[in-house]
ROKOLMAR-652648 format. One record per residue (C-alpha): x, y, z; residue in three letters. Coordinates in steps of 0.1 Angstrom, whole numbers, padded with zeros to 4 digits, always signed. Last residue first. Example, Ala and Ser with C-alpha at 12.3 -4.5 7.8 and 13.67 -1.06 7.14 Angstrom:
ROKOLMAR-652648
+0137-0011+0071ser;+0123-0045+0078ala;
END
This chain:
ROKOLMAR-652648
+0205-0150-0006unk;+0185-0132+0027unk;+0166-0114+0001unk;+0146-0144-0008unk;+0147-0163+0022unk;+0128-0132+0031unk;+0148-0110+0058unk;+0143-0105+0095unk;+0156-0070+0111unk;+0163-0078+0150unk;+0135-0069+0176unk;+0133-0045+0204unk;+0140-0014+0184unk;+0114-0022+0162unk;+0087-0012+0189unk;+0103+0022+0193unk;+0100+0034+0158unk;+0064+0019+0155unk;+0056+0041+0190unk;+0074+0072+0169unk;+0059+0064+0135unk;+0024+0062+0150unk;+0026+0088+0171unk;+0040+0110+0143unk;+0007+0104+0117unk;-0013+0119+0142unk;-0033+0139+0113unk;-0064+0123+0116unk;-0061+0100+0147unk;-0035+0070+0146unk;-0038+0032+0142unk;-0011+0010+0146unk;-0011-0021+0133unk;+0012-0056+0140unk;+0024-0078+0110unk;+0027-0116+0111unk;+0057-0130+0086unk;+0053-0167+0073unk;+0076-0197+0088unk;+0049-0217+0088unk;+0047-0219+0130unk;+0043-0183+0124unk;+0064-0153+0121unk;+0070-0120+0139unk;+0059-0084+0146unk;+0064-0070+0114unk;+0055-0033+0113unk;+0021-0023+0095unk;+0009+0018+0101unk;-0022+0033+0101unk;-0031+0070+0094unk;-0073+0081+0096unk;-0096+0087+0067unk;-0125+0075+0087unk;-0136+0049+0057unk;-0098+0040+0050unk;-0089+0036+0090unk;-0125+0008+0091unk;-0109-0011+0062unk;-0078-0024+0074unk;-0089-0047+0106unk;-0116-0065+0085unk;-0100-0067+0055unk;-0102-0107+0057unk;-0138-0102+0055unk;-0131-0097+0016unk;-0112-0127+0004unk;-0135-0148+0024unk;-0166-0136+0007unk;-0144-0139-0021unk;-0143-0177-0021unk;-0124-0193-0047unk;-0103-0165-0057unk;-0090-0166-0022unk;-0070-0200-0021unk;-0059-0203-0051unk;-0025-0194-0040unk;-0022-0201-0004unk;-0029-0174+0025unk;-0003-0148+0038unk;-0008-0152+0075unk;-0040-0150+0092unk;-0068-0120+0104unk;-0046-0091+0089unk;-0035-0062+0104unk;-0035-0075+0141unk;-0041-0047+0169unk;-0035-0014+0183unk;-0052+0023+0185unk;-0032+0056+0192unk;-0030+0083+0220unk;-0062+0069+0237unk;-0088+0089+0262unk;-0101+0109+0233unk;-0089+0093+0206unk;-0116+0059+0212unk;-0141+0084+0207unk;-0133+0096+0177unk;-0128+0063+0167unk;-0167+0059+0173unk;-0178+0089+0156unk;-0157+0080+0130unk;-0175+0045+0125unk;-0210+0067+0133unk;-0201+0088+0098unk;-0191+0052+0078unk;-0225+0040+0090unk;-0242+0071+0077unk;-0225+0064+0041unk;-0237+0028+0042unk;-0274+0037+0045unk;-0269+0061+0020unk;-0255+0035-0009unk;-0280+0006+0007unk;-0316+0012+0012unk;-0313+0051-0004unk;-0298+0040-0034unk;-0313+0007-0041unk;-0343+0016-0060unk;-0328+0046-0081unk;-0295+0024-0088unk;-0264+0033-0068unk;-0262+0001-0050unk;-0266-0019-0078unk;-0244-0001-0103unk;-0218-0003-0073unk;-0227-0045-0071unk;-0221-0046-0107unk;-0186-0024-0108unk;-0173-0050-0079unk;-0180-0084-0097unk;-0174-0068-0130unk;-0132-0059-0112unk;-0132-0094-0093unk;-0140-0114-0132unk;-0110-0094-0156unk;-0121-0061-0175unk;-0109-0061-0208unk;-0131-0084-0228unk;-0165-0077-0215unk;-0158-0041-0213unk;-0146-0036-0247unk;-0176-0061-0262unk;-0197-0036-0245unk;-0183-0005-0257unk;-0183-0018-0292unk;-0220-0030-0290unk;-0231-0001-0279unk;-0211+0016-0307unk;-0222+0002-0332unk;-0211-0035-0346unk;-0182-0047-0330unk;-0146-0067-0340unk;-0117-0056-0328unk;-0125-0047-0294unk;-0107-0017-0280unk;-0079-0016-0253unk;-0069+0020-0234unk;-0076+0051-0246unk;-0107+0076-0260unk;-0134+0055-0272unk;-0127+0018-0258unk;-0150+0025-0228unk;-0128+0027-0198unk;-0142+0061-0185unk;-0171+0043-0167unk;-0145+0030-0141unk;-0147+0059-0116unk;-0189+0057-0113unk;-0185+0020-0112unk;-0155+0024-0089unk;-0171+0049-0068unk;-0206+0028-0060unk;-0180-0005-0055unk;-0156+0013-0032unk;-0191+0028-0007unk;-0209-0007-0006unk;-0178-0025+0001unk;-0163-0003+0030unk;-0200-0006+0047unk;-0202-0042+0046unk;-0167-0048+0058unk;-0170-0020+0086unk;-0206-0030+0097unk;-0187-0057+0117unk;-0165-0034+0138unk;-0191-0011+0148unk;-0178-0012+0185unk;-0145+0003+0198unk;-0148-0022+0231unk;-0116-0010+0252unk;-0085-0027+0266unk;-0055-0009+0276unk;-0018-0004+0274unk;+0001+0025+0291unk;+0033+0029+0272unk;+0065+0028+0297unk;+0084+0005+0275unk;+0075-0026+0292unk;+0041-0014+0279unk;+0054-0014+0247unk;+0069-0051+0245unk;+0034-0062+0258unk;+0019-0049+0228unk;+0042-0064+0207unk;+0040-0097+0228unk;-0001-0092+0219unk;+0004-0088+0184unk;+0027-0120+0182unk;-0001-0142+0204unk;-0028-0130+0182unk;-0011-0139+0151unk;-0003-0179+0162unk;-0038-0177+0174unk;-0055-0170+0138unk;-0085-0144+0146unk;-0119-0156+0132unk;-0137-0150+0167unk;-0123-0126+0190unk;-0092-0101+0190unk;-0103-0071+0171unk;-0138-0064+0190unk;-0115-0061+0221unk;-0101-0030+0206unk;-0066-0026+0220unk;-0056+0010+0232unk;-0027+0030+0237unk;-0018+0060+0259unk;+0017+0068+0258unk;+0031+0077+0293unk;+0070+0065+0280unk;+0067+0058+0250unk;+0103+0071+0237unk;+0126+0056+0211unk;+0125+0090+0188unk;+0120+0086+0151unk;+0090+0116+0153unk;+0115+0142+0138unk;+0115+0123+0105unk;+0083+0125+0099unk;+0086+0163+0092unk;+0051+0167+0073unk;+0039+0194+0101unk;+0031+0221+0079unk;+0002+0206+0059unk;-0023+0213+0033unk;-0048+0192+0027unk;-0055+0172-0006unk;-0090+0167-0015unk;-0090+0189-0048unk;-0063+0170-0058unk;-0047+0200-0089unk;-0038+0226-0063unk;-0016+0199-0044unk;-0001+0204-0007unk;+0030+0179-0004unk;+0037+0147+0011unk;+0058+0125-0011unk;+0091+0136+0005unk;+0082+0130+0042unk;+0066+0097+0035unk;+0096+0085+0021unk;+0119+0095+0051unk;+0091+0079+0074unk;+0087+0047+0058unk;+0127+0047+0052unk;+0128+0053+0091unk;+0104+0027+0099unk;+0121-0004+0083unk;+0123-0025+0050unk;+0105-0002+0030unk;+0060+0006+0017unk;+0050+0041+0013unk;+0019+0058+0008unk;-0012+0065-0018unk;-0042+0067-0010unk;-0080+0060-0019unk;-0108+0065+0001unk;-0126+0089-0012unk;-0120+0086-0048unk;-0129+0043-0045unk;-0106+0028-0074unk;-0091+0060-0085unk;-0056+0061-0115unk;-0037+0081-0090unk;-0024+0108-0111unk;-0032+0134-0086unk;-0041+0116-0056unk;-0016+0138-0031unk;-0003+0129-0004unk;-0019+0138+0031unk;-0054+0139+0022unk;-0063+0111+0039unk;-0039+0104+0064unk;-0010+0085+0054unk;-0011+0048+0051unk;+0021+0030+0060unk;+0043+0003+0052unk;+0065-0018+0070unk;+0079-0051+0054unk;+0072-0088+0066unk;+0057-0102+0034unk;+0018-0112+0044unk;+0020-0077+0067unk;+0036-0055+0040unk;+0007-0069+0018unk;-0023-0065+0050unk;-0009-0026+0053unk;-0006-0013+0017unk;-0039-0021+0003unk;-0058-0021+0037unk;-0091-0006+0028unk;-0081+0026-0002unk;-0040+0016+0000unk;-0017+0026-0027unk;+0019+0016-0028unk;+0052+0032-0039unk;+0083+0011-0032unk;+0113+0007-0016unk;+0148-0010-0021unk;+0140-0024-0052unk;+0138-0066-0059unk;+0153-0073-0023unk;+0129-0102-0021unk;+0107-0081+0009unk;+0106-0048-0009unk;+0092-0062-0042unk;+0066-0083-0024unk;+0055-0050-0010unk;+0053-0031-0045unk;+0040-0061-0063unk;+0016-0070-0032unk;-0002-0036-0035unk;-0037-0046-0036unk;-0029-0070-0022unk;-0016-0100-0003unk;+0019-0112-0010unk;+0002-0151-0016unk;+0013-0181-0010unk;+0033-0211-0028unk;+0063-0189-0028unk;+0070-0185+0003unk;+0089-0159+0023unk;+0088-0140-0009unk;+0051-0145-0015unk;+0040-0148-0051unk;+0027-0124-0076unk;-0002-0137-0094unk;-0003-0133-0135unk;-0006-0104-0160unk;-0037-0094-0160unk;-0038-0093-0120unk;-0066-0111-0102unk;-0043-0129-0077unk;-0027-0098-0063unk;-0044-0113-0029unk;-0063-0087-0012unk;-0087-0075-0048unk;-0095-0048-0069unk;-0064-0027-0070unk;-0077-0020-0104unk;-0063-0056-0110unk;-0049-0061-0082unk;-0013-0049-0084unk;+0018-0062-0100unk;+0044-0029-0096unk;+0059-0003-0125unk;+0099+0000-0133unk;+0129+0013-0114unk;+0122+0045-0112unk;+0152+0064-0100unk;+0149+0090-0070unk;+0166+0122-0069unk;+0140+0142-0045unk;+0124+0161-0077unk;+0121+0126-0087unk;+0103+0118-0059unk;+0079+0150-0056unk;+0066+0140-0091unk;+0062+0099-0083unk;+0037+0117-0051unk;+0025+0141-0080unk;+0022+0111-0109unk;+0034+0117-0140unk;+0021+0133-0176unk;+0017+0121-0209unk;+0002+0086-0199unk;+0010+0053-0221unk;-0018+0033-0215unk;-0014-0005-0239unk;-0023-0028-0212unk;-0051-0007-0199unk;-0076-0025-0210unk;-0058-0057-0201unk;-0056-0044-0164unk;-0031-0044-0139unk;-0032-0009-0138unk;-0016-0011-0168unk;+0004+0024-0163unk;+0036+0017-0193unk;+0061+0046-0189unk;+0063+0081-0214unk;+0048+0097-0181unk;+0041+0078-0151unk;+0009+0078-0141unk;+0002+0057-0103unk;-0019+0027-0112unk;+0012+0003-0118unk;+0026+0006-0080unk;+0061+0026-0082unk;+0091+0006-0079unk;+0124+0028-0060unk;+0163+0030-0070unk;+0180+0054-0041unk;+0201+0080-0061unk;+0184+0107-0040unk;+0167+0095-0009unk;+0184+0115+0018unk;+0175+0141-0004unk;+0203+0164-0005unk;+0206+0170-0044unk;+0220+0196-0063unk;+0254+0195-0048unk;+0271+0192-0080unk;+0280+0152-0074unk;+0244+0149-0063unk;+0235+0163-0100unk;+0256+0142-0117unk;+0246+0113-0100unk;+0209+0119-0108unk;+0214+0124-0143unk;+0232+0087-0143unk;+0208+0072-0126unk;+0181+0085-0148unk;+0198+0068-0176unk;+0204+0033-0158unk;+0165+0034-0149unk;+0154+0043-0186unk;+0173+0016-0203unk;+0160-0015-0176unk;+0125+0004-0175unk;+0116-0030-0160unk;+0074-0033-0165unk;+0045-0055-0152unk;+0069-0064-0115unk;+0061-0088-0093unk;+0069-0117-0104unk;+0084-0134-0078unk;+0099-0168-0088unk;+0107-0151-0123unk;+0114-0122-0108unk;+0144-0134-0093unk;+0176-0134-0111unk;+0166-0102-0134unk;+0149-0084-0106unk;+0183-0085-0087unk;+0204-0076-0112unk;+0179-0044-0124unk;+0187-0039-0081unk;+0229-0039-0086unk;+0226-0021-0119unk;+0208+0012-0098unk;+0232+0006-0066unk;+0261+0005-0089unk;+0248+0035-0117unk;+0239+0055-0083unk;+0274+0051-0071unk;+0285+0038-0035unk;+0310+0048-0012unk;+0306+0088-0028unk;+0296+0096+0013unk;+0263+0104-0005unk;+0259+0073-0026unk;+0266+0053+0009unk;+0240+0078+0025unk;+0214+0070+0002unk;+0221+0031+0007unk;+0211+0035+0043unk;+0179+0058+0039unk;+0168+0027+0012unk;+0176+0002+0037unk;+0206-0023+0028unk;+0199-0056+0022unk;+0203-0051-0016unk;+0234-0040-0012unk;+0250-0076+0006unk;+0255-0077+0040unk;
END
């Protein structure tokens, strides 16, 4: 098995038991990025000098004793719309291509107090506007599995990353799906905390109340591990919650016995690929021979989920993306007359196509004769979608089903319907709006030969059900590499 296959929680004990050095593990992913990013591309920016200079500090410091992290030495890739200070934050975005922030990142923060080593900054969406990480400034990523489809998105960087053996793990972002559907399309596990959970300081926002960030690795334990070392109370995120029950770790027990799960029937009907419904179902099926007590149940509101999650993102980006002006950072035009004229040449020229779409539709929504038909109307279907999960966690320990619709689509494919692009959120969104935990664990592959991920949802704060029913599913199946990692 070569280093790169290696999960992060693996390689950290390596550099711990001294079989392993940070410089090795550090040169041995820049190596790996160099060879096959250019099939990939999933990275904006290598911190190739950085990286190699961190690792060394970091060895030092585990050599000392300093640091226990199971993580430390471990080389990570941060998604490009977390601040990193003195490192290149795009966002994707040409009017961000020249950002340079002056502080970093909590969740990036509590890592390198950990012992972690950025390796560079992720392809996103730009503004992680988008499923696909098609509509990226600086090019599409491509699938690892294959590369004539897609990684998904808005963190397909970060989860395509993972799955060609680019970084060992990754930092993601998810506000309807962004890390669950990409670790789906590229047959990695990622998961999205509950809201709250990890701090959005630094987080440049797409939709404020949905938005967060999580973890994206090979397996469960490194999703876990990770997840445990970015969680933290935050005075400066005024939405962030504190918790004292962030020990992941604890829940990576192989035990369902008497768990209560439930499959919506609303998420297995029309629009559903076969091929995935069959794999979600043997996963399913693979719990209950467990001792998990599976169910079916209607959780109803399904489809006002899609209509509902877009109303609400577009009203906060337009409100969040009104600070990209071409005053105070970011691109300018280089020609304008005034300074209307200067703000809208800025905006014309740095925003990309999927990112006016979206600020449009939130103007829109938000305008005095719109507000109250749509913006409200959408935030008092968001309450009742609780109201139904809420529901669902009364007689059910957790919620399961398909996190995407299909496998990883074709290049192209999306952009030219984004109707389409959107309603293939429809299993992600709904845990975003009710600010509850999900998790994506590969559950096989399709006639294609491209990875089909299984989801677990969770009830605010359950995040340990999740991990430990996830944990206990993987048992039952070998690891399965991209043929990219696999080289």
């Amino acid at each position: 098995m070569s280093l790169m296959q290696l999960t992060a929680v693996e390689l950290g004990k390596k550099i711990k038991a001294g079989e392993v050095s940070v410089v090795e593990a550090t040169e041995a992913a820049l190596a790996a990025i160099e060879a096959k990013e250019e099939k990939v591309n999933s990275f904006v920016t290598v911190d190739r000098e950085g990286a190699l200079k961190q690792a060394e500090e970091v060895q030092k410091k585990i050599d000392a004793g300093e640091l226990t992290s199971p993580l430390a030495g471990v080389p990570v890739a941060i998604k490009d719309n977390m601040c990193t200070e003195g490192l290149l934050t795009t966002c994707s975005s040409k009017i961000l291509g020249n950002f340079v922030p002056t502080f970093t990142s909590e969740a990036v923060l509590n890592l390198q107090k950990a012992g972690a080593v950025i390796l560079g900054k992720t392809n996103m969406d730009e503004f992680a506007m988008g499923s696909t990480t098609e509509t990226s400034a600086f090019g599409e990523t491509k699938n690892p599995w294959n590369t004539e489809h897609v990684p998904g998105g808005s963190s397909g960087g970060s989860c395509a990353a993972v799955a060609a053996g680019e970084c060992f793990y990754a930092l993601g972002s998810d506000t309807g799906g962004s890390i669950r559907q990409p670790s789906s399309f590229c047959g990695v596990t990622g998961i999205k905390p509950t809201y709250g959970t990890v701090s959005r300081y630094g987080l440049i926002a797409y939709g404020s109340s949905l938005d967060q960030i999580g973890p994206v690795a090979k397996d469960v334990t490194d999703c876990a591990t990770i997840l445990e070392t970015i969680a933290s109370h935050d005075t400066k995120d005024s939405t962030s919650v504190e918790r004292d029950d962030t020990d992941f770790t604890s829940a990576l027990v192989d035990d369902v016995k008497g768990m209560k799960i439930g499959i919506p029937k609303d998420y297995f009907g029309e629009g559903l690929d076969t091929e995935v419904k069959d794999a979600v179902l043997a996963a399913a099926k693979k719990l209950e021979e467990k001792g998990a007590i599976v169910e079916e149940f209607e959780l109803s509101l399904v489809e006002y989920a899609i209509p509902a999650y877009y109303v609400i993102a577009c009203a906060e980006a337009s409100s969040n993306l009104e600070r990209f002006d071409g005053v105070k950072y970011g691109y300018r035009t280089k020609e304008y007359e005034g300074l209307h004229n200067m703000y809208k040449k800025t905006r014309s020229e740095g925003f990309g196509a999927e990112v006016k779409r979206r600020i449009m539709l939130g103007s829109f929504v938000l305008s005095s004769g719109y507000y109250d038909a749509y913006y409200l109307k959408a935030l008092r279907t968001k309450a009742l979608i609780k109201k139904a999960f809420d529901k669902a966690f009364e007689k059910y320990d957790m919620i399961l089903g398909p996190a995407a619709p299909t496998t990883a689509p074709k290049l192209g494919q999306s952009l030219s319907d984004p109707i389409k692009m959107y309603l293939g959120d429809i299993y992600t969104i709904s845990v975003n709006l009710a600010g509850l935990p999900g998790i994506s664990v590969p559950c096989g592959v399709d006639s294609k030969g491209l990875p089909i991920g299984l989801q677990l949802i969770g009830d605010c704060f359950q995040e340990k059900k999740i991990i430990q029913a996830a944990y206990a599913y993987e048992q039952t199946r070998e690891p399965a590499f991209s043929p990219l990692l696999a080289e």
